[in-house]
C-alpha positions, 0 to 999 in steps of 0.5 A, a space after each residue: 561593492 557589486 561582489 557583496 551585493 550579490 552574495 547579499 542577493 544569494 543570501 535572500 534568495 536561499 533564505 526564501 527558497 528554504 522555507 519553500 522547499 520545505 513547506 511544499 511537501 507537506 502541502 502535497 502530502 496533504 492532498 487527500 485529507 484536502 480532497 476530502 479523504 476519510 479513514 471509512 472501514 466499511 464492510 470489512 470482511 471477517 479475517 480468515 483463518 487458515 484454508 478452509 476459512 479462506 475458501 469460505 469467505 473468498 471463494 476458490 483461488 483464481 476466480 473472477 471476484 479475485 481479481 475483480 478491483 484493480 489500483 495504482 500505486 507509485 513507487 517511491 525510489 523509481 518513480 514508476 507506477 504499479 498496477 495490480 489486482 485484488 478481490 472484490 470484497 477488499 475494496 473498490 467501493 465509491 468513496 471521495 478518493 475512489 471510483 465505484 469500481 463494484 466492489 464490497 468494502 473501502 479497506 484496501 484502495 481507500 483506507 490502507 492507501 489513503 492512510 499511508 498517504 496522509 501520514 506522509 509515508 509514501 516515500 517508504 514504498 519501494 519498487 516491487 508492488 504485486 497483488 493477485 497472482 495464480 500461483 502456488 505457493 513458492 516451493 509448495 503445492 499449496 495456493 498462494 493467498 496471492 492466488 485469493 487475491 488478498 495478499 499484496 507484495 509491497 518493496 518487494 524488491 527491499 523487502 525480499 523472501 528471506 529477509 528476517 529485518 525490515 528496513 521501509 515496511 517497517 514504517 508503515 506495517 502498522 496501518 496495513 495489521 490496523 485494517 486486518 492485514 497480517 504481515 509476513 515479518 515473523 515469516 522472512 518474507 517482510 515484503 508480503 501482507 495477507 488478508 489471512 492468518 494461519 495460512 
């Protein structure tokens, strides 16, 4: 009698837990739509084509503005937290989810960012998150768009140079090419969005 009473107490206990364990993460998910999160596209600069059109709207490469914003982002997998830098006309204008951090536009900070939240996708973010960068090119003498400060390196780690297949930005490069960003896929570097083409 005592042994079946428990397994019936197991039972309730497991038929309670399940809908719980469900319902949570979605709950949380939510959390910037509850906080008031809006999609804004806000002074979205022009997407530069090739060299001469990327100096022209974003100045030389490494300069302040460059590296002006900066933003947090967690990793999925190892659940550490990432802390990078990009240009100011990228992002860091005052929204609901962001601070006034001087900048131009909502693009990266709010809208890429807040969308990939919002539609659950952040467990496809993988460690490795880099944004500027002064540097060269790899195995070049050209300037990185890193070097610009609108490129962003994302699973960086899963999704490294060489790769001609995309196993988790795949899941969300869609919302990245819908604010302007080109995605390094076709290039076998599928870890690598840019704020630029042709370059």
């Amino acid at each position: 009698m005592r042994k079946g009473s428990n397994g019936r107490g197991g039972l309730r206990f497991l038929s309670a837990a399940i809908p719980i364990a469900v319902v949570l993460p979605l709950i949380v998910a939510f959390h910037w739509s509850r906080l008031g999160w809006r999609d804004e596209h806000v002074n979205y600069p022009a997407r530069p084509s090739g060299y001469t059109q990327i100096v022209n709207r974003f100045g030389q490469p490494c300069n302040a503005d460059a590296r002006a914003i900066s933003m947090r982002w967690r990793a999925a997998d190892n659940g550490v937290t990432y802390s990078f830098s990009f240009h100011r006309k990228l992002g860091g204008r005052p929204t609901a989810m962001v601070s006034d951090k001087g900048g131009k536009s909502t693009n990266l900070d709010n809208d890429v960012y807040g969308h990939i939240q919002n539609a659950h996708l952040q467990p496809y973010v993988k460690h490795g998150i880099y944004g500027y960068a002064c540097r060269a090119k790899r195995n070049s003498n050209e300037w990185s768009t890193h070097a610009f400060g609108i490129a962003v390196d994302v699973s960086s780690a899963e999704e490294y140079l060489g790769k001609c297949t995309s196993t988790v930005n795949r899941n969300h490069a869609s919302i990245w090419q819908n604010h302007g960003w080109y995605w390094g896929l076709a290039d076998s570097d599928p870890m690598h969005f840019q704020y630029a083409t042709n370059y």
